[in-house]
C-alpha positions, 0 to 999 in steps of 0.5 A: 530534466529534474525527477519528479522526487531528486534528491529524496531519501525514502523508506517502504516497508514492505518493500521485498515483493508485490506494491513495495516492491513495485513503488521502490522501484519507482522511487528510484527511477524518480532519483530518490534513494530508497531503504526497503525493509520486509521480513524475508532475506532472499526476497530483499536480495532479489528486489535489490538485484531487480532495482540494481541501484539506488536502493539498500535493504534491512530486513526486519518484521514491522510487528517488532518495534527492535526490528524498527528501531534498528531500521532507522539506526541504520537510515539515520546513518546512512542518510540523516532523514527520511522526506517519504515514508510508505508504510506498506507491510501489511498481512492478508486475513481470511475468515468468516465471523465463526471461525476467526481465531485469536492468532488471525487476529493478532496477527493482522492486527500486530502487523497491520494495525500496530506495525504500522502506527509505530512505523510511522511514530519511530520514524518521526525523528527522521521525518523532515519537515514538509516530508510525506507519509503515506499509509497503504490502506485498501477498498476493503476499509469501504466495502463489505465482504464475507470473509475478510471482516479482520482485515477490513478492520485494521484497514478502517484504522489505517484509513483513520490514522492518515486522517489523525495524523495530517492533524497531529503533523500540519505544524511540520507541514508533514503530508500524510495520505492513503492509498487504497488500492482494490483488487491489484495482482500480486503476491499477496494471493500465494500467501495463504489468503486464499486455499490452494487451487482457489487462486485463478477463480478468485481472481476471475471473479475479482475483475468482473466485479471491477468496472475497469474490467481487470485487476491492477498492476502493483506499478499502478499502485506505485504511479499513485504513490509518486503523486503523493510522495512528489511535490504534485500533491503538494497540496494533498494531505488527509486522503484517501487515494483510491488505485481500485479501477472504479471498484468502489465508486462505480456500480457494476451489474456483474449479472447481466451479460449486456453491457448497461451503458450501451444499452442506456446510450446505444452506439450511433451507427447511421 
């Protein structure tokens, strides 16, 4: 039986812990092979021993256009294209409008925002024709909350890059879509985007606002990513994919303890 994504080379940046690592992971298992790059040695070591096969590592910072340019040395070498591309780095940003500083955002805005237009631009030589891009955005582009208005800027730009650029790439037939994950469980929350002792309440309070009733898995995220990636979105270019457990479509009243729908709709129980 063929895999969904045989014979493909793919690249994620982001790729050593958390959705990266994650989708790595399934790319893999789809048949593809798969360079992950991200900017700590040892958490590339460890997802390589994780995925045990399939998959190699360079490490390198997105936000320094050497250090890509010298990602793709290495993919143009070792295997001559790229048919997927998931730029997913990406930095958190927590901050209210009175207190942002100008390193918070640069940072968010060098990483996620310029590291990513030249992920996707550097690459572009590699890119076959017919390929997928896809850019890791988030629900945070469509919702306003205190606090994270940085980076939910860079976001919005992400979210219009993909659009952009399914126009600039049509005449290659090159796909280029965004997944928008919500409130998904990983790493990213021990990174400092939030205090320390903080972490377990944010999320509690996370998932009561998600109509799922949970946060999500980084694998989740990835499932969404093979669709984009594989020849079942074949279709599909310009998107934005929300994994966000109805988090932004569906309205949630997270202040009454009744359940509103069994209310609206009681259960039959004659």
């Amino acid at each position: 039986m063929s895999k969904k994504l045989d014979g493909k080379v793919a690249v994620v940046t982001g790729g050593g812990s958390g959705i990266g690592l994650a989708t790595a992971r399934r790319f893999v298992a789809e048949g593809a092979r798969v360079v992950i790059t991200g900017r700590r040695q040892a958490e590339l070591d460890g997802a390589v021993a994780q995925i045990n096969g399939g998959v190699t590592a360079v490490r390198g910072d997105v936000s320094n256009l050497a250090d890509l340019d010298r990602l793709y040395e290495v993919v143009g070498r070792e295997h001559g294209r790229i048919d997927v591309l998931f730029a997913n780095a990406g930095v958190p940003t927590w901050a209210p409008i009175g207190s942002i500083t100008e390193a918070q955002f640069d940072t968010a805005f060098g990483t996620n925002v310029r590291g990513l237009l030249f992920t996707v631009q550097k690459a572009l030589p590699l890119v076959a024709d017919g390929g997928s891009i896809i850019l890791n955005a988030s629900v945070s582009a469509s919702k306003g909350r205190a606090g994270v208005s940085v980076y939910s800027a860079t976001k919005a730009a992400v979210r219009s890059f993909a659009r952009c650029w399914a126009a600039d790439l049509r005449g290659r037939q090159i796909r280029v879509n965004a997944v928008s994950p919500g409130s998904i469980d990983t790493p990213f929350f021990g990174k400092g985007a939030l205090p320390s002792g903080a972490v377990g309440a944010f999320k509690a309070s996370v998932a009561a606002t998600v109509p799922l009733g949970r946060m999500g898995t980084p694998d989740e995220v990835a499932k969404a990513a093979v669709f984009l990636a594989s020849n079942d979105s074949s279709y599909v270019t310009g998107i934005e994919l929300f994994v966000d457990g109805g988090a932004v479509q569906v309205w949630t009243d997270t202040g009454r303890e009744q359940d509103p729908v069994r209310e609206v709709a009681p259960r039959n129980t004659t």
